[in-house]
Steps between C-alpha positions, in 0.01 A plus 500: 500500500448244750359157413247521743340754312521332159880589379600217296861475408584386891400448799506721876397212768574687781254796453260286307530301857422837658213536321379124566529588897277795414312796272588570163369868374308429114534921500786644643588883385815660553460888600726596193654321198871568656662477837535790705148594469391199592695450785438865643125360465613179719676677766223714604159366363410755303497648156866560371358831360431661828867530541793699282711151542211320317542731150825382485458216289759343556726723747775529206812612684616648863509807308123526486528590909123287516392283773262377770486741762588388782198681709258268297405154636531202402439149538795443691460771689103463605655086565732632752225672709355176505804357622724356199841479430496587131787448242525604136693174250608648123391780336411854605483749206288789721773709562875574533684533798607757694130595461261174493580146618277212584642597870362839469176309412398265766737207443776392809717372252565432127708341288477585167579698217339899464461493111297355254721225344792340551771308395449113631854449531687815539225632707567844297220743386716593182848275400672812500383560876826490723300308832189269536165656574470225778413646851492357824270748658713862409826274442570445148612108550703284203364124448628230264180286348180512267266809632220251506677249760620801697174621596363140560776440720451789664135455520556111683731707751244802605203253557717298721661789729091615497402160619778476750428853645142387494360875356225467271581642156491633130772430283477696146676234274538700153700251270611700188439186271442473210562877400761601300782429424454159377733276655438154673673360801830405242527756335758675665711566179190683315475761833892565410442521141185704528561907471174653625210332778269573187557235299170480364588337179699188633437244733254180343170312615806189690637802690215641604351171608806454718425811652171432596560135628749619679286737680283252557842296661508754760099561564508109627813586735278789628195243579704243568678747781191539647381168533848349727455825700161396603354844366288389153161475678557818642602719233346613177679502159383678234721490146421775249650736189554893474421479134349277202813294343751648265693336190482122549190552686195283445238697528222325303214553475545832552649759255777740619802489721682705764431850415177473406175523603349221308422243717868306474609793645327502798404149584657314780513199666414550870497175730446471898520217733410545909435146575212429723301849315577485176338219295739238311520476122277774499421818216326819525342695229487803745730815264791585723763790476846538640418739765241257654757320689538781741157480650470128463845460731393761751161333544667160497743657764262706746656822386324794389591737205572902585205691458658801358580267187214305408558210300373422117537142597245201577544259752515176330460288807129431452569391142804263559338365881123533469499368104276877451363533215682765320454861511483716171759726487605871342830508430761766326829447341706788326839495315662843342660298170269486231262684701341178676207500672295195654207455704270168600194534599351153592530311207650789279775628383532844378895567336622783333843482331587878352222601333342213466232299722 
């Protein structure tokens, strides 16, 4: 969905500039075809399977009593040995309070919501909900605006109390465009008309290209943050997705959507920029998966991963700094509807849906 990667109907200049100042991934994966998998996979580099919270696909309710335990580390957490302030921007979704927060999970602060979706302008995980699922840290907090500015402005503010404080750090900015429900920057009267978050048959190909340009608003406040506090050459960006696109998604050439294990369902852009390492205008062919990022950042970092959880990851440093050739890769994907099972192997793909392969 972004025009750098061949979407059509408009355009994203601000992360099509990212990807000018650096790498552009040709074969991205995404460690499941929904979210909470996926992100269990980014948080601690490894297969989403290896843990109870990465079955739940998604985490469906608070009622489900699933999370990341808090004894597991994570990228924020192995960052913080190394020295880093680290704050989590947006969405959650591995685990409720009292029991799992990103603060029980190695991030000083977040602001955020805990759930999967949300409304953009009540800020509500259901209409009939009676407060906002916005938190500042354990506080639930109540702010007026568009989800999508909220997080960018809050974004602008953490990288300059960082800069000021002059601690190196990882901020986790997890925007919750363009998922459901569809509604664009004026659409305030739909969110009050609107009776359920899954709204799955409304919303149109204008709305949802609001949504996305509008993320892509609020990705060039992040950069552009960076640059007037002096920090750009210093500090990596990477932009990815949890999932392949949903609905108004373009997904072509590939076949499939969110939910599936066809490759629409799985592929991903994934850009980085470190000025100075990584090359300009640049593309790699090597395959990369979600949980990648954790070694790639701790190498990138100097910090070292926890021996008693060995991660599934590769460090993609070589690939994005060295221009390596790529490495074949095995990799596994499973999803329990329809009975979906995926696998590439170099430059096959083996998929079963139900019974059939």
């Amino acid at each position: 969905d972004l025009s750098c990667y061949g979407r059509r109907e408009y355009r994203t200049p601000n992360i099509d500039g990212l990807a000018a100042s650096g790498a552009r991934f040709l074969q991205a994966y995404a460690n499941s075809s929904v979210c909470s998998a996926t992100r269990t996979a980014l948080i601690t580099g490894r297969y989403q399977y290896r843990l109870a919270v990465g079955l739940e696909e998604p985490i469906a309710s608070p009622a489900r009593k699933a999370g990341l335990p808090a004894v597991h580390p994570t990228l924020p957490s192995l960052l913080k040995k190394a020295g880093y302030g680290t704050t989590l921007i947006g969405k959650w979704h591995l685990g409720y309070l009292p029991d799992y927060s990103p603060l029980k999970s190695g991030y000083d602060h977040f602001w955020g919501f805990q759930g999967g979706a949300l409304d953009y302008f009540s800020h509500k995980a259901n209409p009939s909900a009676a407060t906002d699922d916005l938190w500042d840290d354990s506080a639930k907090v109540h702010e007026a605006g568009y989800l999508t500015n909220l997080l960018g402005d809050r974004a602008v503010k953490v990288i300059g109390d960082y800069t000021k404080s002059k601690q190196p750090f990882f901020l986790s900015l997890h925007f919750n465009a363009p998922h459901w429900p569809w509604e664009g920057p004026e659409d305030e009267a739909e969110s009050r008309r609107i009776k359920s978050l899954f709204d799955f048959d409304g919303g149109s190909l204008k709305t949802y290209g609001r949504m996305v340009t509008q993320l892509d608003v609020q990705v060039g406040r992040v950069l552009k943050a960076l640059d007037s506090n002096g920090i750009a050459k210093d500090t990596i960006v990477i932009f990815t997705s949890d999932n392949g696109g949903e609905r108004f998604s373009d997904t072509w050439p590939f076949t499939g959507k969110k939910l599936d294990l066809l490759e629409g369902g799985l592929r991903i852009p994934a850009i980085a920029r470190w000025p100075g390492h990584i090359k300009p205008r640049s593309t790699t062919d090597q395959v990369a998966i979600t949980m990648d990022w954790v070694p790639t950042l701790l190498a990138a970092a100097g910090g070292e991963a926890d021996p008693a959880y060995p991660l599934d990851g590769m460090n993609l440093l070589p690939a994005l700094t060295q221009n390596a050739a790529p490495v074949s890769r095995k990799l596994y994907w499973r999803y329990r509807y329809n009975g979906q099972r995926a696998t590439r192997d170099g430059d096959m793909k083996w998929l079963k849906i139900n019974d059939n392969t």
